[in-house]
C-alpha positions as CSV (number, residue, x, y, z in Angstrom):
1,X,-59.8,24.0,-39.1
2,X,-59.0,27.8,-39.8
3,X,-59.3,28.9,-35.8
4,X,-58.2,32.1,-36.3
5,X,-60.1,33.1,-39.2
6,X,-63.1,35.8,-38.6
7,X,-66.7,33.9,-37.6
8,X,-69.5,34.9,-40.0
9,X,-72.9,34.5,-39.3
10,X,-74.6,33.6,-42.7
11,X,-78.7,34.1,-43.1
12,X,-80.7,33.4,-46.0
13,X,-84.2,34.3,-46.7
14,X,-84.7,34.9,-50.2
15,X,-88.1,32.5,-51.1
16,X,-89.3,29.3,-48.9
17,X,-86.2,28.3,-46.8
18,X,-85.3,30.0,-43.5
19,X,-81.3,29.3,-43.5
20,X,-78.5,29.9,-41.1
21,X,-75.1,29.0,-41.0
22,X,-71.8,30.1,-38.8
23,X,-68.7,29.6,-41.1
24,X,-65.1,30.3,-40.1
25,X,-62.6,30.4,-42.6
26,X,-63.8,28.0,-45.2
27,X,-65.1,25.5,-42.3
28,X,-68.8,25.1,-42.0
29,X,-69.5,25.3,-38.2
30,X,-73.1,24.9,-37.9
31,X,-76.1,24.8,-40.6
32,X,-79.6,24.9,-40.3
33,X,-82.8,25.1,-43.1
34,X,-86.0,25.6,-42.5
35,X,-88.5,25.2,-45.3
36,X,-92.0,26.7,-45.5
37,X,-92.7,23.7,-49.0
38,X,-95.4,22.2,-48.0
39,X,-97.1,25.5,-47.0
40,X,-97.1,25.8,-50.7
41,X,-97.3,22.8,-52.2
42,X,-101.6,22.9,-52.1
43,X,-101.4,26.3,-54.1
44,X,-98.9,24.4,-56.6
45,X,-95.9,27.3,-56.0
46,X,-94.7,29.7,-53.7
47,X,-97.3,32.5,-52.0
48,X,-95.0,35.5,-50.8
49,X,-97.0,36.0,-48.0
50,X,-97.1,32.6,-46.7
51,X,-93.3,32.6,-47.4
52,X,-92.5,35.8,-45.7
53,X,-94.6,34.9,-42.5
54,X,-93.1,31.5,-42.4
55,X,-89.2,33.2,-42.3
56,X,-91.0,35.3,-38.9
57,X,-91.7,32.2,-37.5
58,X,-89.0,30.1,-38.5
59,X,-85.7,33.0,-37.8
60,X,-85.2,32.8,-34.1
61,X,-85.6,28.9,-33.8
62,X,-83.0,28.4,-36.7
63,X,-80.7,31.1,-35.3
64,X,-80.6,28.8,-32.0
65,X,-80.6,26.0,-34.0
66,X,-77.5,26.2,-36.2
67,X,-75.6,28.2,-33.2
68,X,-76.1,25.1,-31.0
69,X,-74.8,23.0,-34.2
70,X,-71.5,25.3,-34.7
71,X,-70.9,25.2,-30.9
72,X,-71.1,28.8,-30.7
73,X,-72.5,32.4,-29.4
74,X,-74.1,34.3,-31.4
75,X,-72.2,37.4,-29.7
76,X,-68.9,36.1,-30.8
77,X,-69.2,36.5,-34.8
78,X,-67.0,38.6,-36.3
79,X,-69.2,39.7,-39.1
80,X,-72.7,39.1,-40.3
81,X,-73.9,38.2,-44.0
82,X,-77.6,38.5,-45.4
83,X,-79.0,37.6,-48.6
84,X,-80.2,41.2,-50.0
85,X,-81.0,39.7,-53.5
86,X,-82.1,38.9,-55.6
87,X,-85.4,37.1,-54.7
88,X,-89.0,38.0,-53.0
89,X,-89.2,41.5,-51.7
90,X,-91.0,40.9,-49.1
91,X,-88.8,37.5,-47.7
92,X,-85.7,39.6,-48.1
93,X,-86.8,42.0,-46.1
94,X,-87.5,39.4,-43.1
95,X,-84.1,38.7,-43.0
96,X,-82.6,41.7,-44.0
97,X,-84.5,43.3,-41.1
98,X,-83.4,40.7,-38.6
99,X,-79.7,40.7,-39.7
100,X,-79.8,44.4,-39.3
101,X,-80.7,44.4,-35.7
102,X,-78.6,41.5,-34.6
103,X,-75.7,43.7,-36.3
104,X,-76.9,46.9,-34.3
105,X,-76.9,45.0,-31.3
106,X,-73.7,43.5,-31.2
107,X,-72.0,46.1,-33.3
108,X,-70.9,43.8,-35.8
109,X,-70.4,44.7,-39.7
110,X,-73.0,43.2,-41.7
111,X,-72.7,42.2,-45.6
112,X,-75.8,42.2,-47.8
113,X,-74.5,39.6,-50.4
114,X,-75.8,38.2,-53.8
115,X,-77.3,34.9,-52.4
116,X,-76.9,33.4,-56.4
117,X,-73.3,34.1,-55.9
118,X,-73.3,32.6,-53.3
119,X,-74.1,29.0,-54.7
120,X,-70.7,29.2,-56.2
121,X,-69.0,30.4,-53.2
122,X,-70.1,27.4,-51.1
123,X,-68.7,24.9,-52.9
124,X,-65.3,26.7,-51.7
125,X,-66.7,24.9,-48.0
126,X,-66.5,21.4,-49.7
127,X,-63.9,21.5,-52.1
128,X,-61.2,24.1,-50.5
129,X,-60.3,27.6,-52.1
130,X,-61.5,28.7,-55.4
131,X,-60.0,28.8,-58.4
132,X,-58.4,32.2,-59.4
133,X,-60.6,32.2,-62.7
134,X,-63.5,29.7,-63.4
135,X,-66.7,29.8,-64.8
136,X,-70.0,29.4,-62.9
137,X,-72.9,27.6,-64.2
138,X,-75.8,28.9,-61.3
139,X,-79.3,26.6,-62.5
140,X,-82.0,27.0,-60.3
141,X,-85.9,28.0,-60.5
142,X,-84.9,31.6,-60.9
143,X,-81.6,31.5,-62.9
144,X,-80.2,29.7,-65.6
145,X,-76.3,31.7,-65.8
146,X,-73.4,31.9,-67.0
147,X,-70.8,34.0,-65.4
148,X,-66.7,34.5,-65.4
149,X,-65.5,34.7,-62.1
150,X,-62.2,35.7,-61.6
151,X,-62.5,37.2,-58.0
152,X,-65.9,36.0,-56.9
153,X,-65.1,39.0,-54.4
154,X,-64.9,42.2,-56.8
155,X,-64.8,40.5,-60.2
156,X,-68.1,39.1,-62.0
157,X,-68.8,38.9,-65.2
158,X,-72.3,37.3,-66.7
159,X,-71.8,35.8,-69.9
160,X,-75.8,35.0,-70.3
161,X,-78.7,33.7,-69.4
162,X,-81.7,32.3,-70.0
163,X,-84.2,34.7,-71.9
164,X,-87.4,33.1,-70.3
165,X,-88.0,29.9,-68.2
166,X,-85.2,28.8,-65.9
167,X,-84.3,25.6,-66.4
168,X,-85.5,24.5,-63.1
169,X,-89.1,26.7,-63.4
170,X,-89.2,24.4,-67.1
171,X,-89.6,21.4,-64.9
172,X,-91.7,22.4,-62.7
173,X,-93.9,23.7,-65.1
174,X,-93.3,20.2,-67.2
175,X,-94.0,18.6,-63.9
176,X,-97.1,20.2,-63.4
177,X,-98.6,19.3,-67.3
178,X,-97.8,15.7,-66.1
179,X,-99.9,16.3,-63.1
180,X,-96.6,15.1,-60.9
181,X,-96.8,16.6,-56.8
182,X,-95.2,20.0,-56.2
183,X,-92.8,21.0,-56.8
184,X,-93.0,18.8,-60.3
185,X,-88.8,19.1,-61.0
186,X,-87.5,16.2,-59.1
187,X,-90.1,14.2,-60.3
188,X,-89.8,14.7,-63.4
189,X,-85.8,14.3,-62.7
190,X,-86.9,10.9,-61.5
191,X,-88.9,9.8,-64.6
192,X,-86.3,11.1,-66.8
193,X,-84.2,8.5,-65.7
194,X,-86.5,5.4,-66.2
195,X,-87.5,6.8,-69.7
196,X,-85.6,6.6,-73.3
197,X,-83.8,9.9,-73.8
198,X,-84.1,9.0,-77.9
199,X,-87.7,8.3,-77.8
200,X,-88.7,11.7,-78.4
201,X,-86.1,14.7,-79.6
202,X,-87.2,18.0,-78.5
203,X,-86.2,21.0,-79.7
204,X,-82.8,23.1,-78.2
205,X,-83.5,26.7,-77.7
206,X,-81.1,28.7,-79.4
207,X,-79.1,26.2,-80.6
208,X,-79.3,26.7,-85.1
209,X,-78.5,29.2,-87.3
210,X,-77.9,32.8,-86.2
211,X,-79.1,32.3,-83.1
212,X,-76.2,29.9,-82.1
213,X,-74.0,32.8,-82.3
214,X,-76.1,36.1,-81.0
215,X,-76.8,33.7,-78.0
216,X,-73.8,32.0,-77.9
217,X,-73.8,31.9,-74.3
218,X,-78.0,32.4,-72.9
219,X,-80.7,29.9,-72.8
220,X,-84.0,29.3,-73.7
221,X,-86.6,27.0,-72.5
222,X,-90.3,28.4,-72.7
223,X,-90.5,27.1,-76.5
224,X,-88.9,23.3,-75.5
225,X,-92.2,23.8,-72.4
226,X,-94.6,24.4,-75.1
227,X,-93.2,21.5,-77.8
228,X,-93.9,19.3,-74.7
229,X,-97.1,21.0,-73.7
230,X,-98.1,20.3,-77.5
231,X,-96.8,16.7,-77.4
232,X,-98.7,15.8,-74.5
233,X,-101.8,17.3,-76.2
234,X,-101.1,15.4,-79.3
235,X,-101.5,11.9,-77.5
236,X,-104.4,12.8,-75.5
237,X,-106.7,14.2,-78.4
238,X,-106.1,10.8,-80.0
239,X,-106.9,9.0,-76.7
240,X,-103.4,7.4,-76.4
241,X,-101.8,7.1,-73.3
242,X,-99.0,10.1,-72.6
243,X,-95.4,8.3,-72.4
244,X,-94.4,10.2,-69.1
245,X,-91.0,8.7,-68.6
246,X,-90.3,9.0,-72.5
247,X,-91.6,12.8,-72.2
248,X,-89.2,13.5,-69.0
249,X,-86.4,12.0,-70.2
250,X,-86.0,13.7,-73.8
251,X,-87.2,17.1,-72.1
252,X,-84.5,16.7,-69.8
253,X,-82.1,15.6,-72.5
254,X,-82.7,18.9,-74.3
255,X,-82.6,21.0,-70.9
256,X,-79.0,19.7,-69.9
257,X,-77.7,19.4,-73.8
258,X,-78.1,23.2,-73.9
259,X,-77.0,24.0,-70.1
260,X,-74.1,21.5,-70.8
261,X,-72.4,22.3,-73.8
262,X,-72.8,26.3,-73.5
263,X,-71.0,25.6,-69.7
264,X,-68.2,23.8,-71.6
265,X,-67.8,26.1,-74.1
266,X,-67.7,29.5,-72.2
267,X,-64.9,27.7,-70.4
268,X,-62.6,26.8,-73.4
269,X,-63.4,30.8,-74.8
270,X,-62.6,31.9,-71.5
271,X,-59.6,29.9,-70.8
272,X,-60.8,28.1,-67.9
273,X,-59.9,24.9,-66.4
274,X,-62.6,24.6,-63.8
275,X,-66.6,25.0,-64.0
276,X,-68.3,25.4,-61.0
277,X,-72.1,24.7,-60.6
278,X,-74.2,26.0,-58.2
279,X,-78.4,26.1,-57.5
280,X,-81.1,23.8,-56.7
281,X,-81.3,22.4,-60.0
282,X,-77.8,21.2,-60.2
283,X,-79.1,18.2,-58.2
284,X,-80.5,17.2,-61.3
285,X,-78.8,13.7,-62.1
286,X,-78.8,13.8,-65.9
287,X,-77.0,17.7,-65.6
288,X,-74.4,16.2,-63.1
289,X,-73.6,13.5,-65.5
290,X,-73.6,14.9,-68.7
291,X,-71.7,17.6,-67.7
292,X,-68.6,15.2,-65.9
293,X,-68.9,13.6,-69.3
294,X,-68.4,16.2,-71.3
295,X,-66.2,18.3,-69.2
296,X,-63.6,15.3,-69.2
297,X,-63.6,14.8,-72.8
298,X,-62.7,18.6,-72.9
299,X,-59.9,18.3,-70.4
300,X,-62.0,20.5,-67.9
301,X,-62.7,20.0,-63.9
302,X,-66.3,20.0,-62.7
303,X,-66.8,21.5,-59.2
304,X,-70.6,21.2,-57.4
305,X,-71.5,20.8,-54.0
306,X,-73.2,18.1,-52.5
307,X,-76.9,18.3,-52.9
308,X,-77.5,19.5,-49.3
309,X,-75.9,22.3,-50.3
310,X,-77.4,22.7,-53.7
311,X,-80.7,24.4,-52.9
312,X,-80.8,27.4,-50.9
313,X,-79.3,27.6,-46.9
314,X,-77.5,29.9,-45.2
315,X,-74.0,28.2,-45.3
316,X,-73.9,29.6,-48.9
317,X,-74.6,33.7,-47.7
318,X,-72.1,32.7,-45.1
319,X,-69.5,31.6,-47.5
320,X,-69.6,34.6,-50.0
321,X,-69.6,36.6,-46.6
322,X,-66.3,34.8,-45.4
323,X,-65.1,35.3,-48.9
324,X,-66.3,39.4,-49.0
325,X,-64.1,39.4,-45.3
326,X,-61.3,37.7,-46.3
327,X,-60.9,39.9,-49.5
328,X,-60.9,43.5,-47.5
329,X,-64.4,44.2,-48.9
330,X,-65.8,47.2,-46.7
331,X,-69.1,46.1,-45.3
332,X,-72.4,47.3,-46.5
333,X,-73.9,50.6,-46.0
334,X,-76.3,50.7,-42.9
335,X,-79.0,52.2,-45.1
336,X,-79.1,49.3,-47.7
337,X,-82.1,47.8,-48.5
338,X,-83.0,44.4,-50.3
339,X,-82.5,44.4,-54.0
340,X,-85.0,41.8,-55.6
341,X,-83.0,42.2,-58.8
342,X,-79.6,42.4,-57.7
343,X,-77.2,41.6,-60.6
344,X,-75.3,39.1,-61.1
345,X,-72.1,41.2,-61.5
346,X,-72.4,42.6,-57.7
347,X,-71.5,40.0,-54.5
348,X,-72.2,42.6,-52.2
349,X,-74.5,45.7,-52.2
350,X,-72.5,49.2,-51.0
């Protein structure tokens, strides 16, 4: 354990889970979620009301929580992180105002970090230090990304993205056209695998002609949604019965073909040896193995985090914190406010 690095307090607020985490060093102390989903689940997707008043509740319990975890104080961090983007306004500004007075009140310096970034810094808690250069796939139901980190720090760069649906919002919305329970993408992740991937080829967004090169790096899913949407359609104007595992598994082929082979090949242009994957959706099964798969047979390494780590928690603010610390970074501005669209090229706002 790394006793005598600095003790960060990490808090993330940024949609339905209340998270807090102490980190030290690249040691996770303490972690604790809470998770306003089933709040949600009888609307069929997240109310930002419900989700902001559910961080009030939730944000002094959890504090306790994950200090009584890490075998802490509270009044003996060295520095405090807080998701300031991007995400909901108004659940950012739950924790963002709460960070802001435990950091008054103890005097502490507090970061407000990019809490997508930070799904590639945690994995730095699992598998030790970072790379010096890699590239970082982030999949989740707000991002589909491709960025070159080469200080994760001060250096960013985003390579692409996806020009509509997230991969992860594509299942959910998939799930939901299958009538599965909310949220539909581990459901459908879970069909996938008992269907025939060849069954049914859907179509991979920007994937032929000129569109292969102008997007060589970004994504698109909102046309493979609608192929399926039409496909299901198809079957039930006929009075057939719909092939949901079939469906699931060649939508999910053409989901993690794309994310797969764009991640492998920004990493051979960039002259990278390691991918790192980050974001709820990497907990995908057919993503995790394709991508070994293909990674290997390109001489690559695949880094992701264990799937408690994969959606969002505050051990991931707290390691891009630790990491912002470590690096000399000056803290943030005690006039910042959230950014709900914080780009991808900034780990900490000014």
């Amino acid at each position: 354990m790394t006793t005598s690095a600095p003790l960060v307090l990490g808090i993330e607020s940024t949609c339905d889970e209340t998270g807090v985490a102490f980190v030290r060093g690249t040691d996770l102390l303490g972690d604790v979620t809470a998770s306003s989903m089933d709040q949600h689940a009888r609307y069929g997707g997240i109310i930002p009301e419900i989700a902001s008043r559910a961080h009030l509740e939730s944000f002094l319990p959890t504090l306790q929580a994950a200090a009584d975890k890490a075998h802490v104080n509270v009044e003996d961090v060295d520095a405090i992180a807080v998701a300031a983007g991007p995400g909901l306004v108004g659940s950012l500004s739950v924790g963002h105002a709460a960070a802001k007075a435990l950091a008054l009140a103890l005097d502490k310096p507090l970061y407000g970090v990019n809490h997508v970034i930070g799904h590639l810094a945690v994995d730095a808690l699992v598998d030790g230090p970072l790379p010096e250069r890699f590239i970082g796939l982030i999949v989740s139901g707000g991002h589909s990304n491709l960025v070159l980190v080469r200080d994760i720090a001060r250096d960013i760069t985003e390579l692409g993205g996806t020009l509509d649906d997230a991969a992860g919002e594509a299942f959910d919305k998939v799930g939901r056209l299958l009538n599965t329970p909310y949220p539909g993408g581990p459901h459908v992740d879970r069909m996938a695998r008992e269907g025939n991937p060849d069954a049914i080829r859907f179509p991979r967004g920007l994937a032929a002609g000129k569109d292969k090169h102008r997007h060589r790096y970004n994504f698109s899913f909102s046309g493979l949604k609608t192929a399926v949407a039409r496909y299901v359609e198809s079957i039930e104007s006929a009075g057939g019965e719909v092939p949901a595992t079939d469906i699931c598994a060649g939508f999910s082929a053409a989901v993690n073909d794309s994310l797969t082979a764009k991640a492998v090949q920004a990493a051979l242009d960039h002259d990278c040896s390691t991918i790192i994957v980050g974001g709820g959706f990497s907990a995908n099964s057919h993503l995790r193995s394709l991508l070994a798969e293909r990674a290997a047979a390109a001489g690559l390494e695949v880094r992701m985090p264990p799937l408690k780590l994969c959606t969002d928690n505050g051990a991931q603010i707290a390691a891009i914190g630790a990491a912002l610390v470590a690096a000399g970074v000056a803290p943030s501005s005690p006039t910042f406010s959230p950014d709900s669209g914080m780009s991808l090229t900034q780990s900490c706002l000014a």
